[in-house]
C-alpha distance (Angstrom), angle and dihedral (degrees) to the residues before:
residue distance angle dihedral
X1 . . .
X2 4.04 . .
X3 3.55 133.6 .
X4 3.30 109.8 -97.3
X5 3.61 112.5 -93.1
X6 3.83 94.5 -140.7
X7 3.85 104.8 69.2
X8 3.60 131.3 110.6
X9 4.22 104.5 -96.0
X10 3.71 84.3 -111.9
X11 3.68 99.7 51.6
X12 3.68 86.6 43.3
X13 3.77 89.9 62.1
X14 4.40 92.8 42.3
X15 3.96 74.1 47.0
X16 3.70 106.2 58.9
X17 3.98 81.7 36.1
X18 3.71 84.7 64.7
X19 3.31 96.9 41.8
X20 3.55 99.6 55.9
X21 3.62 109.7 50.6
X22 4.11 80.2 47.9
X23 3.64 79.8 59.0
X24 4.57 97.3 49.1
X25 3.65 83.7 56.0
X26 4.04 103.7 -91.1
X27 4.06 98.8 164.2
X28 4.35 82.1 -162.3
X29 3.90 97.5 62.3
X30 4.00 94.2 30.6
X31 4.11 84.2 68.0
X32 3.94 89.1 41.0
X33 3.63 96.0 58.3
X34 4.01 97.6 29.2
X35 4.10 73.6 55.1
X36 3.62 91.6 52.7
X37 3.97 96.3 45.9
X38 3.74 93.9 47.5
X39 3.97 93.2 55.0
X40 3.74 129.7 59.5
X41 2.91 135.6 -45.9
X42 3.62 96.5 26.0
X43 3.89 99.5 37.6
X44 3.85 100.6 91.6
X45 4.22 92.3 50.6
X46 4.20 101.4 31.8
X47 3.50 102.9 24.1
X48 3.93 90.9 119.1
X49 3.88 90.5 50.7
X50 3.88 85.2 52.1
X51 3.61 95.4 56.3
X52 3.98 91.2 44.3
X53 4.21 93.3 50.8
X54 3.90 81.2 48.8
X55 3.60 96.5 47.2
X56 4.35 88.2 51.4
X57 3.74 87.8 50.0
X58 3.76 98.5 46.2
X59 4.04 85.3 52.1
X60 4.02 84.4 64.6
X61 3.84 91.6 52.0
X62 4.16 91.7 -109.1
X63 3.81 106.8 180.0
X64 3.73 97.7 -143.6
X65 4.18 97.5 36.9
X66 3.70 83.0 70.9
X67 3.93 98.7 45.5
X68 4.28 83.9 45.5
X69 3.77 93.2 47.1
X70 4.14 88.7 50.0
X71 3.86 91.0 57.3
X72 3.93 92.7 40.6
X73 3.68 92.1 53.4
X74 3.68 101.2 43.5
X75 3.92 103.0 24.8
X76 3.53 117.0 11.8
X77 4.01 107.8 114.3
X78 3.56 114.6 -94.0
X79 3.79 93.9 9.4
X80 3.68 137.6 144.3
X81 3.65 95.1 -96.8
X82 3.63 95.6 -140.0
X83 3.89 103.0 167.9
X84 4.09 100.0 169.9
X85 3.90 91.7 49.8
X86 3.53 97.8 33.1
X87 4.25 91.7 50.4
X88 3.79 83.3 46.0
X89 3.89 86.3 62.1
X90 3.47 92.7 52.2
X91 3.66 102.2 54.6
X92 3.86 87.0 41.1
X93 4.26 81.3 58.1
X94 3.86 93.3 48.0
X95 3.59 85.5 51.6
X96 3.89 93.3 54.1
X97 4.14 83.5 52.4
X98 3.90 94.2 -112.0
X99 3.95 110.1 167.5
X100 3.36 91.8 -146.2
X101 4.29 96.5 53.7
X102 3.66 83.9 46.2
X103 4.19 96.7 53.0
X104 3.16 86.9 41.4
X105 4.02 104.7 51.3
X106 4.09 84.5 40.2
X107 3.96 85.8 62.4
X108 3.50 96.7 45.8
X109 3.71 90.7 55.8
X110 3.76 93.1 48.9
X111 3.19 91.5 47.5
X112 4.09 95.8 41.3
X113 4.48 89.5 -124.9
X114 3.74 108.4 156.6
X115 4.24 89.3 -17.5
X116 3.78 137.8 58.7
X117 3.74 110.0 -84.7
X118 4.04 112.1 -98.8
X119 3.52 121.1 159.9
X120 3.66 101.6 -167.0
X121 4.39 83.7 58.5
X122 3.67 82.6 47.9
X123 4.37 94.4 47.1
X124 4.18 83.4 52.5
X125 3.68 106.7 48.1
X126 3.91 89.4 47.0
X127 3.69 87.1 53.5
X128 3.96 94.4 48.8
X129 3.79 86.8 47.9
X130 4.00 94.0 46.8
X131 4.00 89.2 48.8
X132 3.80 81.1 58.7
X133 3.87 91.7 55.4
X134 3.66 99.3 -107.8
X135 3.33 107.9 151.8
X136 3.45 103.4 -165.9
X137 4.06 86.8 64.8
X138 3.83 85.4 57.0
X139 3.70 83.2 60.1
X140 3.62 103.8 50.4
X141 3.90 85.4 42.9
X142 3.80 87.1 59.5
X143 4.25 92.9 49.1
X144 3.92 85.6 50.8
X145 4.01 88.4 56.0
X146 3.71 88.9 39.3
X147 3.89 106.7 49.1
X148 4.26 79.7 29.2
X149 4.12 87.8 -124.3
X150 3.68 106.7 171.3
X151 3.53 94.4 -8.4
X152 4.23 133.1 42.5
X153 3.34 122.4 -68.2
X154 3.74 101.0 -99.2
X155 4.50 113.4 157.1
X156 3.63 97.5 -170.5
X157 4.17 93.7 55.2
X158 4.18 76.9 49.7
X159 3.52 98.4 52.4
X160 3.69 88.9 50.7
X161 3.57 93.8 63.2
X162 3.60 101.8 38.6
X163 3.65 82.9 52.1
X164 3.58 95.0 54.8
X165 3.91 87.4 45.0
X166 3.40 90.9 46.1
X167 3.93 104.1 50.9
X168 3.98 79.7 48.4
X169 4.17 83.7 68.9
X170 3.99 102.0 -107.0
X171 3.49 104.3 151.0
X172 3.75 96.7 -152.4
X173 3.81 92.5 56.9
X174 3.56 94.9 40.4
X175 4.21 84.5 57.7
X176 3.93 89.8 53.1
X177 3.53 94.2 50.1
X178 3.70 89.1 51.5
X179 3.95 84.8 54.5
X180 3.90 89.4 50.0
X181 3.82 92.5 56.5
X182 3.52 95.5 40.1
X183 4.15 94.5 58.4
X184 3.70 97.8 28.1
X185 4.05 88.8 -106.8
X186 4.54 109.7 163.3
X187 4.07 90.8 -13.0
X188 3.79 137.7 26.8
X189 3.91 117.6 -69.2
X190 3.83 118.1 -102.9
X191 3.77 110.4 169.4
X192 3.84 88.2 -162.6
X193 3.81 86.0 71.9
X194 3.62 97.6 38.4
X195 3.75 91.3 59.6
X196 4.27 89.3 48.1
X197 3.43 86.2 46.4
X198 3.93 93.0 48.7
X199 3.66 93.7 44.3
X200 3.70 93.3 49.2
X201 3.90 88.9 59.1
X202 3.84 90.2 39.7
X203 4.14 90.3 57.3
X204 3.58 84.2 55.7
X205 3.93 96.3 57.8
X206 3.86 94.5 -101.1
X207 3.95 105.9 153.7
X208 3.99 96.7 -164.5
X209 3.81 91.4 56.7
X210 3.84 79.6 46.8
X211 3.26 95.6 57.2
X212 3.78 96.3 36.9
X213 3.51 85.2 58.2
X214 4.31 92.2 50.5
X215 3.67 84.6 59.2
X216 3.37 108.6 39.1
X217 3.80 85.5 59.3
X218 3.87 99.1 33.7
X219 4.34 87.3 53.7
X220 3.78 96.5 45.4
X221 4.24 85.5 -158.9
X222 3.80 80.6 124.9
X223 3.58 113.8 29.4
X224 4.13 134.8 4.2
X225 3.69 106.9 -65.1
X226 3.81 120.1 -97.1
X227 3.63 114.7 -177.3
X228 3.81 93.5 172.3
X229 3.83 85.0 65.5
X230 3.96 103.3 44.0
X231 3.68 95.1 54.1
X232 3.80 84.3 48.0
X233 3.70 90.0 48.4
X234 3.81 95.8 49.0
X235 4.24 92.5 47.0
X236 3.93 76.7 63.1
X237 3.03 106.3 47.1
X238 3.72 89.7 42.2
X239 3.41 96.3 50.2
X240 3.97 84.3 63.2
X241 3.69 100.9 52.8
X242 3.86 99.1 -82.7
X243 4.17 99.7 157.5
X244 3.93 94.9 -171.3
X245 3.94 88.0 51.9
X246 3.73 92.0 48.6
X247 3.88 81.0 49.0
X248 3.87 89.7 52.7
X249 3.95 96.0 50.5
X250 3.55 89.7 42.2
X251 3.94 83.6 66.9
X252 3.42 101.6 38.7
X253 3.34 89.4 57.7
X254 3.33 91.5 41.2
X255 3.63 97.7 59.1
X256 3.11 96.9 33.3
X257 4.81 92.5 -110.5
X258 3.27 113.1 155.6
X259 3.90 93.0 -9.9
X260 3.74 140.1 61.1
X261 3.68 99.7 -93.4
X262 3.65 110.5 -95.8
X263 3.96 118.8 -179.3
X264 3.84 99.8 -177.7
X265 3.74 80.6 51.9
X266 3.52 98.7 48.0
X267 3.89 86.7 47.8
X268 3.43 93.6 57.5
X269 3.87 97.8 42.7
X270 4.20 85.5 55.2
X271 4.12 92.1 44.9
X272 3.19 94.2 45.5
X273 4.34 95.7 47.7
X274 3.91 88.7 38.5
X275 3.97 89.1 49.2
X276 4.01 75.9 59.0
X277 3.56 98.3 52.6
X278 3.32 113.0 -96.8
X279 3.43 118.1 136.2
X280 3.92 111.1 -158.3
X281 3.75 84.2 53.6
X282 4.22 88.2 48.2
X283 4.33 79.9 50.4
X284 4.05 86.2 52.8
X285 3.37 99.9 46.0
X286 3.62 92.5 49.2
X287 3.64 94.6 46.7
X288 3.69 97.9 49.9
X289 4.29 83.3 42.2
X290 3.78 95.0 60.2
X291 3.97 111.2 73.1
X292 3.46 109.8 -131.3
X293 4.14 114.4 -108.6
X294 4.11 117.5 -127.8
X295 3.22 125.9 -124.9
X296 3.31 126.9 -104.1
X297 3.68 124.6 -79.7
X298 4.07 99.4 -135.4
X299 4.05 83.5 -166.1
X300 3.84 91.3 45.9
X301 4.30 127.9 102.9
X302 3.97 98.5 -84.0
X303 3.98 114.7 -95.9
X304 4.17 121.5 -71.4
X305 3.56 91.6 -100.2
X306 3.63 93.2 67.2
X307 3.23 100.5 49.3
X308 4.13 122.9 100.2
């Protein structure tokens, strides 16, 4: 196997680093670069050698080689889709006390993936994983207290752990406790923190805290109005994906808000959030598609289809 001749000369170099103490035996950066070769971009051209540097580690009991060889085997693109070995890796993993085995088997239960549904399995592997400092588990604790899944409904236990998750940098977590300050949900409502908490999340490419953000300032409910800053705001966020900001350009520059009125534009904005699913925007885009029909001329030559 070569090194692939697309990298940067210096991550070349860190590369063949890699490569070679996977290579003397070092269980550690086998499951590092079986990682890499089992993820984009490398997963449709080394996916094999990914699977093999996983294998070597897994032979030296490596925690995380078995949790990385589960997702390569059941859902890494273009893989083998081996569900009954690659499930047999995970448990293995959980076994070993990796975080990210245990997160993982506590959503598949909640969800009911591979196992029967049970919550209260669910509630106990994310707590294993979180006493492991996964943050991610402190998350999906939080959505259990939130949506009351397994256990009551109860916000402020939620905001606790999407605080904790949050403060820990997740991005996701740090947008829902931005939501939970800006309605008053587990603690009082301070729109100061809702916007740090939203621009946190933003920083780190989130395009609902985006778009949070685009409104917050576009409504001035909260805060003085600042135009200048929501359309900036929703170009982020719809730079990232955001459908309902794509929607909202699509009508500024529609109407002409905020923007010289731009139907091409606009057009594009709609296609491009209805090619995204969103269905208002799929509405618009037809709407502004379909050219309108005149009315009839009551003084005009009767229509085509009565002529002889």
């Amino acid at each position: 196997m070569s090194i692939p001749f697309n990298l940067h000369k210096v991550v070349r170099t860190h590369f063949r680093e890699l490569k070679q103490m996977a290579d003397s035996g070092s269980a550690e950066h086998q499951n590092k670069l079986g990682k890499i070769f089992t993820n984009q971009p490398f997963v449709g051209f080394y996916l094999n050698d990914g699977i093999k540097y996983l294998e070597m580690a897994v032979q030296q009991n490596h925690p995380e080689a078995f949790y990385n060889l589960f997702i390569a085997l059941v859902q890494a693109p273009g893989g083998p889709r081996d569900e009954a070995r690659g499930y047999e890796y995970l448990f293995k993993a959980v076994e070993l006390n990796c975080a990210l085995a245990q997160n993982h088997l506590g959503f598949c239960y909640q969800h009911g993936q591979f196992v029967v549904k049970d919550l209260e399995k669910a509630l106990a592997y994310y707590l294993l994983a979180s006493g492991n400092g996964l943050a991610r588990a402190d998350h999906n604790l939080a959505t259990l207290y939130f949506m009351g899944q397994g256990v009551p409904k109860d916000y402020e236990i939620a905001f606790q752990w999407f605080e904790k998750a949050a403060k820990q940098g997740l991005h996701v977590s740090q947008f829902n406790l931005g939501e939970m300050y800006l309605f008053g949900h587990g603690c009082e409502a301070d729109i100061d923190k809702a916007l740090d908490w939203f621009t946190q999340a933003g920083n780190q490419g989130n395009h609902m805290a985006l778009f949070a953000l685009a409104n917050i300032y576009f409504e001035g409910v909260y805060i003085p109005q600042d135009l200048d800053k929501a359309f900036s705001y929703y170009e982020q966020a719809a730079q990232l994906g955001n459908s309902h900001s794509l929607l909202v350009l699509g009508t500024i520059y529609e109407q002409g808000v905020l923007k010289p009125q731009d139907i091409p534009k606009a057009i594009s904005m709609y296609r491009m959030a209805a090619f995204l699913g969103n269905e208002e925007a799929k509405a618009e885009l037809e709407r502004l598609m379909t050219p309108e029909k005149p009315s009839p001329d009551p003084n005009g030559p009767p229509p085509s289809r009565f002529l002889h």
